[in-house]
C-alpha positions as CSV (number, residue, x, y, z in Angstrom):
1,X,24.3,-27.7,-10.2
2,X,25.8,-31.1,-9.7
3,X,27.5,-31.7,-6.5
4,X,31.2,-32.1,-8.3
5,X,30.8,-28.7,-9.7
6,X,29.6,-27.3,-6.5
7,X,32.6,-29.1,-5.3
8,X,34.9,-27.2,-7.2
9,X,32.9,-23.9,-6.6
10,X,33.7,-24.2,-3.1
11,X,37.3,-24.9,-2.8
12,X,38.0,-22.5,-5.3
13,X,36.7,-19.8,-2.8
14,X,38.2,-21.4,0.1
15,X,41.5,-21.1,-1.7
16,X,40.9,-17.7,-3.3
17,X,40.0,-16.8,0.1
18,X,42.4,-13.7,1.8
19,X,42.8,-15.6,4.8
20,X,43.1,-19.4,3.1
21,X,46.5,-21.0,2.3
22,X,46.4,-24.4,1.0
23,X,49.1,-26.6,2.6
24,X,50.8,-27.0,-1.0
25,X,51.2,-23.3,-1.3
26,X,53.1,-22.8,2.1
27,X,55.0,-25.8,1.6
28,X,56.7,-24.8,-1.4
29,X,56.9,-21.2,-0.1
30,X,58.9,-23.2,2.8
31,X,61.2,-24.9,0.5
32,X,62.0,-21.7,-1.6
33,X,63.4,-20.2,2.0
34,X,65.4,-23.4,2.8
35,X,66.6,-23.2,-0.1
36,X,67.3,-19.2,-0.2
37,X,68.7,-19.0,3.3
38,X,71.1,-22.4,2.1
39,X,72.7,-19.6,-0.5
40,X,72.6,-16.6,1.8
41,X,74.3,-18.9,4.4
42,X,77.0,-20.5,2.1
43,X,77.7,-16.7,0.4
44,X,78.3,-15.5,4.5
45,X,80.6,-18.3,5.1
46,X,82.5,-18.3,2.0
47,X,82.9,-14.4,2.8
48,X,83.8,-14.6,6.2
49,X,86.4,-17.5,5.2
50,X,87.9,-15.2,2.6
51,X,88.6,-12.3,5.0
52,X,90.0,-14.5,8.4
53,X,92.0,-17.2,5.9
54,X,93.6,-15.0,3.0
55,X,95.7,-17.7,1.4
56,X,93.5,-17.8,-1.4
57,X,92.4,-15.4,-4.2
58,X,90.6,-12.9,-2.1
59,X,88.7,-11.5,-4.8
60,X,87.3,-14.4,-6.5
61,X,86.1,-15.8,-2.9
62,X,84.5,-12.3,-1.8
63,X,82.8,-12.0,-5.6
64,X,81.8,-16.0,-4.9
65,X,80.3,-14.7,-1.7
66,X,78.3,-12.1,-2.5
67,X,77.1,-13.9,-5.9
68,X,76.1,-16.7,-3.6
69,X,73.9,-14.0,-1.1
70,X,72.6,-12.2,-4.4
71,X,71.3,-15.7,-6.1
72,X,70.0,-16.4,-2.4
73,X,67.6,-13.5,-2.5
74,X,65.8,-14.4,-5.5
75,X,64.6,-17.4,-3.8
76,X,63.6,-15.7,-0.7
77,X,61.9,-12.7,-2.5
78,X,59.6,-16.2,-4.1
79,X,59.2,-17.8,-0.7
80,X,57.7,-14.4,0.6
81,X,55.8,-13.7,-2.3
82,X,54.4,-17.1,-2.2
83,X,54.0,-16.8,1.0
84,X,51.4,-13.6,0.4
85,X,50.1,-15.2,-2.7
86,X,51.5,-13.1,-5.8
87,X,51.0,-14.8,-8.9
88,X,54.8,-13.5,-9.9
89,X,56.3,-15.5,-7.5
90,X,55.8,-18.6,-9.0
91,X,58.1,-18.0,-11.7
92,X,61.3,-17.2,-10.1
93,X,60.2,-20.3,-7.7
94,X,60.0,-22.4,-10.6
95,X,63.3,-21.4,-12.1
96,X,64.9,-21.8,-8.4
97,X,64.0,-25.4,-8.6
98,X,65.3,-26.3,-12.1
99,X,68.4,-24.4,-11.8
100,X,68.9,-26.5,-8.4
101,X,68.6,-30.0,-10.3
102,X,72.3,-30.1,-12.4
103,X,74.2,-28.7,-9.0
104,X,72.3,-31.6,-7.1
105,X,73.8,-33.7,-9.8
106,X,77.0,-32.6,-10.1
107,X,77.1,-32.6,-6.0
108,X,75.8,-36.5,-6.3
109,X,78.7,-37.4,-9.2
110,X,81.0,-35.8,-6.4
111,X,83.0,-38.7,-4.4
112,X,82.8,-37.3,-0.6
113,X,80.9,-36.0,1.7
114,X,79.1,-33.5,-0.7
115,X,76.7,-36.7,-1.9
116,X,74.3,-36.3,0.9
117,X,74.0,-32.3,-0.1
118,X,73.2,-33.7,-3.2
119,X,70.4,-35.9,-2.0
120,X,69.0,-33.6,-0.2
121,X,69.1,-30.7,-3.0
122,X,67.7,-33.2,-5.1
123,X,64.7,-33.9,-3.1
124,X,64.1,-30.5,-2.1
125,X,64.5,-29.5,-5.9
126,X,62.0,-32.1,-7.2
127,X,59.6,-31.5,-4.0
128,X,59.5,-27.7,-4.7
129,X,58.3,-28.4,-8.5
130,X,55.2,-30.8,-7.5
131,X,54.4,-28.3,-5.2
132,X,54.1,-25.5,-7.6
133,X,52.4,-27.4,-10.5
134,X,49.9,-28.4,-8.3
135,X,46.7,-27.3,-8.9
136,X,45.7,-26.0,-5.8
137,X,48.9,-24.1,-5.5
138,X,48.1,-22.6,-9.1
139,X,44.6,-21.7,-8.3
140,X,45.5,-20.1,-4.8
141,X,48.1,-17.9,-7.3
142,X,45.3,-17.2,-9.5
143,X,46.7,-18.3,-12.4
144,X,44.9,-20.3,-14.9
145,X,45.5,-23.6,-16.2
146,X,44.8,-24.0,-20.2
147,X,41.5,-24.8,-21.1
148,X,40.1,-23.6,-17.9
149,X,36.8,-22.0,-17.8
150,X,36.3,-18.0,-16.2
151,X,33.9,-17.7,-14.1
């Protein structure tokens, strides 16, 4: 056996390894929660808004709120799951991040304060998706790449 393919062998054990993690994997896992508890937080304040300041429409800012929580779980329930290393988690991770590029735009087009939220979405977003094509990240996941061999 040549000593790339030995290579290989090995860190494929070390990441398919119970108590193994690569970096990639909990990194991404990390951003999915930033991310998740971001919604969670802006659906709680846009709720608690609603009920102390009722000049608005009261419905359509509770019903923003809790959409804003709900669409906040799904990113958490892929942070966690990522976190343990399901192979399903990856998906709604992967969405997450997409999803998050057009409101990082439309928060960059914005002219106030909202551009740095942008930025940082933006990164975060783009951040999230390297992290979860990666390799490593896919073969701690178990998933297999195209063309790639079974052992």
């Amino acid at each position: 056996m040549s000593s790339a393919s030995s290579a290989d062998t090995s860190r494929t054990q070390q990441a398919t390894e119970p108590g193994t993690r690569p970096g990639r994997l909990t990194a991404a896992a990390a951003v999915a929660a930033v991310e998740g508890l971001a919604l969670v937080a802006g659906g709680l304040y846009l709720l608690v808004t609603s009920l102390v300041d009722r000049s608005g429409d009261l419905t359509s800012a509770l019903m923003g709120g809790v959409t804003l929580i709900a669409l906040g779980l799904i990113p958490l329930a892929a942070a966690r799951g990522l976190w343990l290393r399901r192979s399903w988690s990856r998906g709604p991770a992967v969405i997450t991040q997409i999803l998050a590029l057009p409101v990082a735009w439309q928060l960059l087009q914005a002219n106030s304060v909202m551009i740095p939220a942008g930025i940082a979405l933006a990164v975060l977003a783009v951040a999230g998706l390297v992290l979860l094509v990666s390799p490593a990240t896919t073969e701690a996941l178990g998933i297999k790449r195209p063309g790639q061999d079974t052992p």
